[in-house]
C-alpha positions as CSV (number, residue, x, y, z in Angstrom):
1,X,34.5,23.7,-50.2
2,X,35.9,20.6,-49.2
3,X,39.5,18.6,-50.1
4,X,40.6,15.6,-49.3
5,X,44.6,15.7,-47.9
6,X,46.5,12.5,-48.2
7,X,50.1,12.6,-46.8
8,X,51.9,11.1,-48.9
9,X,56.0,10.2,-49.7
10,X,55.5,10.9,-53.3
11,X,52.8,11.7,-55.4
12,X,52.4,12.6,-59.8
13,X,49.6,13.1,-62.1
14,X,49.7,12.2,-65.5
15,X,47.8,13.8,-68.1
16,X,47.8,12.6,-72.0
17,X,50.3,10.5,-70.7
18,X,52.5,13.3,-69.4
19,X,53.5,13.6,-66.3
20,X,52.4,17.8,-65.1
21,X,53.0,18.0,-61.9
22,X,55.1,15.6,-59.1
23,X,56.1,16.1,-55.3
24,X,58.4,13.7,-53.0
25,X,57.3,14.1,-49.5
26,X,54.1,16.1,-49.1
27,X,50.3,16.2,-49.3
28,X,48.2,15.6,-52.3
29,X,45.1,17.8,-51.7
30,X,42.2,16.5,-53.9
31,X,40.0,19.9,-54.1
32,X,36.7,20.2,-55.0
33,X,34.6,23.4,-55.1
34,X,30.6,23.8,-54.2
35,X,27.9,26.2,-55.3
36,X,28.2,29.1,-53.1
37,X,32.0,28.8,-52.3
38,X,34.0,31.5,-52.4
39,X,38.0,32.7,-53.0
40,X,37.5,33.4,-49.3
41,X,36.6,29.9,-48.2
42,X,39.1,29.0,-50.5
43,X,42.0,30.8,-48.5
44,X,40.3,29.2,-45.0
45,X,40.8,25.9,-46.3
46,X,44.4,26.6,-47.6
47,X,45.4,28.1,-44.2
48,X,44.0,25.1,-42.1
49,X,45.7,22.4,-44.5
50,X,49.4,25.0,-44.4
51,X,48.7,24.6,-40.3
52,X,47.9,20.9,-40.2
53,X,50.0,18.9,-37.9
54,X,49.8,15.3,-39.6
55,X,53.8,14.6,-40.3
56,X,55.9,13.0,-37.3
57,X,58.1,15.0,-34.9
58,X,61.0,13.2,-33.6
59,X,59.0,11.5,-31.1
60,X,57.3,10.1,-33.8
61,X,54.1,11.8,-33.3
62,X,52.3,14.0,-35.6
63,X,53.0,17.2,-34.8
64,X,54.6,18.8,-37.6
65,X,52.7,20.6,-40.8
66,X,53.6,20.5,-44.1
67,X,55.4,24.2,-43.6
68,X,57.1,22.5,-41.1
69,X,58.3,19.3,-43.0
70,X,59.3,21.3,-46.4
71,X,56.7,19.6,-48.2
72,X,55.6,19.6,-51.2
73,X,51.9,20.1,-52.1
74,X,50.0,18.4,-55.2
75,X,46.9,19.7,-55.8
76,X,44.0,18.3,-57.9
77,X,40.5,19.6,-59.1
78,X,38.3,17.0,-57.7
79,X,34.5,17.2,-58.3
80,X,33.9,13.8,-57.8
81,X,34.3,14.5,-54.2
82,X,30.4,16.2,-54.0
83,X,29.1,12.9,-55.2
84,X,25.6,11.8,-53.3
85,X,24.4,8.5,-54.4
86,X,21.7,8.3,-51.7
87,X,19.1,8.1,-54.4
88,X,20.5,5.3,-56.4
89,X,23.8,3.5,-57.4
90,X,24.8,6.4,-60.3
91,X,26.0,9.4,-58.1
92,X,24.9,12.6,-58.7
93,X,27.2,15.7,-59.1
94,X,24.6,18.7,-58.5
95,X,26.4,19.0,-55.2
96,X,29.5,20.0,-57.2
97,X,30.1,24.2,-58.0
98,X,29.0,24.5,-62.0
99,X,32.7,24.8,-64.1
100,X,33.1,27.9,-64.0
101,X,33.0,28.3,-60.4
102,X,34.8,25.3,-60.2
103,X,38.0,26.8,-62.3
104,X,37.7,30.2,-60.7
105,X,38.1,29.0,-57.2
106,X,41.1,26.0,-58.3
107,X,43.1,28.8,-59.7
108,X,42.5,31.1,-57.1
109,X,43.4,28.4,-54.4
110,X,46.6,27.2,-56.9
111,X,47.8,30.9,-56.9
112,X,46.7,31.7,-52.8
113,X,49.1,28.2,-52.2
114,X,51.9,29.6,-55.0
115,X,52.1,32.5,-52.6
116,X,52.1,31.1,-49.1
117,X,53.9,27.9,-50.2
118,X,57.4,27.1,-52.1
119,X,56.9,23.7,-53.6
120,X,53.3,23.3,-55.1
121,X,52.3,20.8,-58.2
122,X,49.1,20.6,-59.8
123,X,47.1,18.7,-62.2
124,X,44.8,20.1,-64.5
125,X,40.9,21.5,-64.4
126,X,38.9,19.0,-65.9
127,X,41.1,16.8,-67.5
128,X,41.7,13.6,-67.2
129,X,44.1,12.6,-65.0
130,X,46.0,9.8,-64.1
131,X,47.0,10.2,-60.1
132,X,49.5,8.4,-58.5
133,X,50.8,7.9,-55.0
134,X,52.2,6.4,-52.0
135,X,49.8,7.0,-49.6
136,X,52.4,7.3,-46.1
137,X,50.8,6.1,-42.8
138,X,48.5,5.9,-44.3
139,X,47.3,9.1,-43.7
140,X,43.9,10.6,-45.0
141,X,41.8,13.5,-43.7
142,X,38.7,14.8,-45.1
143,X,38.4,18.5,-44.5
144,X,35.0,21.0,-45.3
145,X,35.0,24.7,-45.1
146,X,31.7,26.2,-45.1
């Protein structure tokens, strides 16, 4: 399982033109789930991105998670993110978990975050989704659980 965090000072995603989901200060988490993932991987990852110190203390260095800050989290099914275009220029998606998988383990992260988190967003499972933000640093982190 791997996500891509992006602290950000605000962050929305629209869908059919709809806004569904908005934070102010926070991380947008851009999630995408492999084969052989599980809800246990999926509660690694959540606990290492609840933990990570990326927002500034007050001397300015990062040292503070998003518990810490009161942030809000926005988080967004992401297959795209398993891409491998080493044998061409059109990527290739195998490396993504099938849809089912996929949903199973973005719900089960959503509801793992709902609980250990007050202020979480989301988009939806394969829709398509307008994202928006202001990336703050900027910061951006890959992160992989395996």
């Amino acid at each position: 399982m791997q996500a891509l965090i992006q602290r950000v000072s605000q962050a929305s995603v629209r869908v059919r033109g709809e806004v569904i989901g908005a934070i102010d200060a926070g991380l947008l988490v851009l999630l995408c789930a492999e084969p052989g993932d599980d809800e246990a991987l999926a509660e690694r990852l959540l606990a290492k991105l609840l933990k990570l110190r990326i927002f500034a203390d007050a001397a300015g260095k990062m040292n503070r998670s998003v518990v810490d800050v009161g942030g809000g989290l926005l988080v967004v099914s992401q297959f795209t993110l398993a891409a491998d275009v080493s044998g061409g220029n059109r990527p290739s998606f195998t490396g993504a978990a099938p849809p089912e998988l996929g949903q199973r383990l973005y719900a089960h992260f959503v509801a793992a975050a709902r609980r250990a988190h007050p202020r979480v967003a989301t988009g939806e499972f394969g829709a398509d989704m307008q994202v928006h933000l202001v990336n703050d640093g900027p910061v951006t982190i890959p992160l992989r659980m395996s």
